[in-house]
N, C-alpha and C positions, 0 to 999 in steps of 0.2 A: 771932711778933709778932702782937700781935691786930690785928684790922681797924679798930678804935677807938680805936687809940693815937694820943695827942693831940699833934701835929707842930707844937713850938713856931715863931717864928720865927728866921732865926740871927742871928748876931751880925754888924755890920757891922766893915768893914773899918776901919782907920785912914785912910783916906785911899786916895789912887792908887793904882794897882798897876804897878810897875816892871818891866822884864824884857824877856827877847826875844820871851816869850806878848803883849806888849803892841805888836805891830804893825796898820799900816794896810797895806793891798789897793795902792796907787799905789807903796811903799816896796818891798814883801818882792815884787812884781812882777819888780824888777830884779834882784835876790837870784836863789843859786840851790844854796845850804845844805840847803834843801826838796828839791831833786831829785838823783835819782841813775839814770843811764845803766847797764843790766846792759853788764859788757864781755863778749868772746868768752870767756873763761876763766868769768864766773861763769855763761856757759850753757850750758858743757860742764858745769860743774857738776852746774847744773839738773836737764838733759837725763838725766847718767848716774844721776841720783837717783831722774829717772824710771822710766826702763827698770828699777832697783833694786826701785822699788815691784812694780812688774807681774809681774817673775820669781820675784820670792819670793812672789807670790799673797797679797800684802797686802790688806786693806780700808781704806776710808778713815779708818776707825776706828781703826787702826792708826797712823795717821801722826803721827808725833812727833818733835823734833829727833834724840830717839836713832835712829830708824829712816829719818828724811829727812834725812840727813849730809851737809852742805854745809862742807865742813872750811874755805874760803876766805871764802865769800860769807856765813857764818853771825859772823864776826868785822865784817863791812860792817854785815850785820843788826843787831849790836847797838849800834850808831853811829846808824844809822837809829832805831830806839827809844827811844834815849836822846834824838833830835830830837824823838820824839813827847809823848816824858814832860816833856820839860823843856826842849825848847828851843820854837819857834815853834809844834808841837803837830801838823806834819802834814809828811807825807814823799810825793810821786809817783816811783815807782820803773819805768821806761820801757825799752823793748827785749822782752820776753816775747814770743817768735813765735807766738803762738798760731793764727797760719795753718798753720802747719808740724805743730801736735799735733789730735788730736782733743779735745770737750769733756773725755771724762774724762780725760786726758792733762793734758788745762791745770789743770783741777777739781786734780788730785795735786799739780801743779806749786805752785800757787796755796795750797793746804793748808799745804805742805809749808815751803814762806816764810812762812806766817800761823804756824805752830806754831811758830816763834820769835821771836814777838814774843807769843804768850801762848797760854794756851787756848781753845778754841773755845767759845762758849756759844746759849744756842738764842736764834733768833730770831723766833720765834714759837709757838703754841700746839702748833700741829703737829711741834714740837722738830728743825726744820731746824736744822742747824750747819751748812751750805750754803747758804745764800739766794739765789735769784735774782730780780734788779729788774730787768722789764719788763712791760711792758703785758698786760694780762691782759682787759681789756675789762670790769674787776668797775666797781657803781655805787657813788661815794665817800660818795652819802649812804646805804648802808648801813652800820647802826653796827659791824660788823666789819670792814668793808673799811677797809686803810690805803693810805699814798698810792702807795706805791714799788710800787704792782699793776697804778697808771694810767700815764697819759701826762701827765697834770696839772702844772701847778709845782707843789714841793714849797718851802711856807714854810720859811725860816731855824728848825732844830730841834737838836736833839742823840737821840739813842738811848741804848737801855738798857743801855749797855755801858762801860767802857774804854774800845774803838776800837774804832772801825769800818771796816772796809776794804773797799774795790770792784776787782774785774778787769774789765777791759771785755775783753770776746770782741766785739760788733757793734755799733757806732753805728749811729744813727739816720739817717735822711732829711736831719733840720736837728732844731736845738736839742738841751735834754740836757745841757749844758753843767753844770758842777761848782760850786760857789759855796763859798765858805768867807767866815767871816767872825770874828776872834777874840771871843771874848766878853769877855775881861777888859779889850778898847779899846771893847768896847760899856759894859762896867762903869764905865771911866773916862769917858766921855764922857754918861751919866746922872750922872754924879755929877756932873760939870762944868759942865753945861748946866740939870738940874733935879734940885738934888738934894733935894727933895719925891719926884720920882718915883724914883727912884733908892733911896729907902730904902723904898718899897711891892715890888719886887721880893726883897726878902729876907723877906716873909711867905709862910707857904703856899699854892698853888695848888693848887685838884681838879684832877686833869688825867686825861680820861678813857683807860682800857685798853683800850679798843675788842674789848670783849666777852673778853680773854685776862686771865682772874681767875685769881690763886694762890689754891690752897686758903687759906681761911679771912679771905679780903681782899674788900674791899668793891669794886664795878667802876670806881673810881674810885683812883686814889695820891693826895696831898696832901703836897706838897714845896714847900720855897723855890726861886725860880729863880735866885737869885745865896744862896750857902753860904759861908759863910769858917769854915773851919775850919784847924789846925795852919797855920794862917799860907801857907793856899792859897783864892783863890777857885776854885770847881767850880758850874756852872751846869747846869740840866738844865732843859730847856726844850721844848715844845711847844704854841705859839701854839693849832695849828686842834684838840688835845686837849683843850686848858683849856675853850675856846671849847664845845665839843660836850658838854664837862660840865655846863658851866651850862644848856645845851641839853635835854640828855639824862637829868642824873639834879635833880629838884628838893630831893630829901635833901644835896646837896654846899651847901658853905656857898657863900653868895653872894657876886660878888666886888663890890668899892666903887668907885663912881663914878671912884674914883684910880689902884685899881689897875687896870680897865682902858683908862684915861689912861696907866701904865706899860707895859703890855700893845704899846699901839700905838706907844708911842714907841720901842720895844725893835726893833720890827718895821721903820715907819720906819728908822731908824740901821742895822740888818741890810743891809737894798738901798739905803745911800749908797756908789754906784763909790767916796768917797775914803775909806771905811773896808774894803769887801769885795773879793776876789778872783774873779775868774772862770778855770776852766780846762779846757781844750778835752780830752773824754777821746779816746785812739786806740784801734784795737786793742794789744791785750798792757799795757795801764795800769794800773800798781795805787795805788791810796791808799791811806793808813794816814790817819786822823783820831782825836786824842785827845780826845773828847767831853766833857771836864772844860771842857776852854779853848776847842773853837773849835766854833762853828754852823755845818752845812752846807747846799745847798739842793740845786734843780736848777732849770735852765729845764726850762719845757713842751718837749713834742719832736715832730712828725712823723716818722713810721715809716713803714718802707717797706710796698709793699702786698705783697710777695711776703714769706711767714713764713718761708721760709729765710735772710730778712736782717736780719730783724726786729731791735731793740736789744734786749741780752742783754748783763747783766753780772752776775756773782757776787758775793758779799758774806759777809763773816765781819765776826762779833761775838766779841771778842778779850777775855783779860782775862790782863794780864803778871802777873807774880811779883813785879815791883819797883813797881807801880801806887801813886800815891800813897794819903794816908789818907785816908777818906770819914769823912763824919758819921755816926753810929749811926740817924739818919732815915733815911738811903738806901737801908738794909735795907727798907724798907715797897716799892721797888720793885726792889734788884737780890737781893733773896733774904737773901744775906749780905754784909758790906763786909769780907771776908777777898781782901786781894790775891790773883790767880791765882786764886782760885773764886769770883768772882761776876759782877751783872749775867746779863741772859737775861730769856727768859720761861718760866714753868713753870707749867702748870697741872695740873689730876689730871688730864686724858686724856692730856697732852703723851708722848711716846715719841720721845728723843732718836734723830735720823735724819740721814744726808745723799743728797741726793737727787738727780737728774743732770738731770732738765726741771723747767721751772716748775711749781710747784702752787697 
């Protein structure tokens, strides 16, 4: 794809969007279709799957539903994905003792659940398919640094992925807390409230790569942040990227008075308690988020002063088999829009890795 392919705007919707994607934070609060409880059977499971990995002198690399066999819990697991793809768009799966294993022990564990719900894809230039989010002390107004390296809130966003999923190994002090917020009830309620603005969010946005260029791409992508295609809205969105674009590169097209009027109102509607979720992560907590339909955040966090307690959780970037269909634009930022292989970041130095401390 050249770097100068010209990223029309898309087509709007007919109207509202219906569905179980289309809930509020005060409703799906009392719900509990979203969560799932490991029983003692799915951690023997786990556990024996563990030990499986290690004895046969596997690499992380290795890990795939064929060789991380979970004959019980892998039949839950596709129940669970089918919530991510098409029901409310996110799943918290609770109980993982991660006091009991070591990091690489959990890392396997953690793999080894992610591997079926899709492939693993890189999460940054340095081609982790491991991630790890916590505080790293980097400065955010450097144009490489992104946010999940701070302690900072992270604005209502999406990622370059499918899903994105987090384990929590170590909360924090205070804060850190999870946010989710659906986008296709932020879609409905621009269109409700101002749909002048509401229809500037289906034009393209620069939205900066924070210095991780694919060969032959400009440091900038340029996407709609609401897409309707095959009769699905899919949103991809990053508030403080767009922003650092127009900042950053004076060659990105400039955005209009309106659109960022749409900008803020998106923002706004994000942090209304009666649209978003908030949820408390523990140790052993895994999310699954389907980045098509819902925007996540964080609160800011205090961290402990001792680094052995420091907050530490892992994170895959996910891309299923059954992933719905993307616009042919999206390829400008996940590579290819072939379900099961795309999303990621790749650049020419990139050397796909997974890696056991933060980097």
């Amino acid at each position: 794809m050249s770097a100068v392919m010209e990223i029309k705007p898309s087509p709007l919707p007919p109207g509202p969007i219906t569905g179980p994607a289309a809930w509020k934070g005060p409703e799906i609060a009392q719900r509990r279709d979203w969560y799932y409880e490991l029983s003692t059977a799915d951690l023997a499971e786990l556990d024996a799957a563990i030990r499986t990995h290690f004895a046969e002198g596997r690499e992380m690399g290795d890990i795939s539903p064929a060789t991380f066999r979970l004959p019980s819990l892998s039949k839950k697991i596709a129940g669970l994905l089918d919530q991510v793809l098409h029901g409310c768009g996110f799943v918290m799966v609770r109980g993982f003792p991660v006091a009991k294993y070591t990091t690489a022990e959990s890392a396997v564990a953690y793999l080894g659940i992610g591997s079926h719900f899709g492939s693993f894809r890189s999460q940054n230039a340095k081609g982790h398919l491991l991630g790890h989010v916590c505080d790293l002390g980097l400065d955010i107004k450097k144009p490489t640094t992104r946010y999940y390296q701070t302690n900072r809130e992270l604005e209502y966003h999406t990622d370059s992925c499918d899903i994105v999923a987090l384990l929590c190994l170590k909360t924090s002090k205070s804060g850190g807390e999870s946010r989710l917020v659906s986008s296709v009830t932020l879609h409905n309620e621009m269109l409700r409230r101002r749909p002048d603005l509401w229809k500037q969010l289906f034009n393209p946005f620069p939205t900066d790569r924070r210095g991780e260029v694919p060969p032959g791409m400009l440091p900038w992508f340029e996407l709609p942040v609401f897409n309707w295609h095959a009769g699905e809205l899919s949103t991809i969105f990053a508030g403080q990227y767009i922003r650092s674009a127009q900042e950053n590169f004076p060659q990105a097209r400039r955005l209009t008075a309106a659109e960022h009027e749409a900008l803020d109102m998106l923002d706004a509607l994000s942090n209304d308690p009666e649209l978003n979720l908030t949820i408390e992560f523990r140790p052993g907590d895994m999310q699954f988020v389907h980045n098509h339909q819902i925007l996540h955040s964080r609160t800011d966090f205090e961290d402990w002063p001792e680094p052995e307690k420091r907050r530490h959780l892992l994170r895959l970037w996910l891309a299923p088999k059954g992933a719905r269909e993307l616009p042919p634009a999206y390829a400008q930022r996940y590579g290819s829009i072939v379900p099961g292989d795309r999303g990621g970041i790749i650049t020419k130095e990139t050397k796909l890795t997974f890696v056991l401390e933060p980097q």
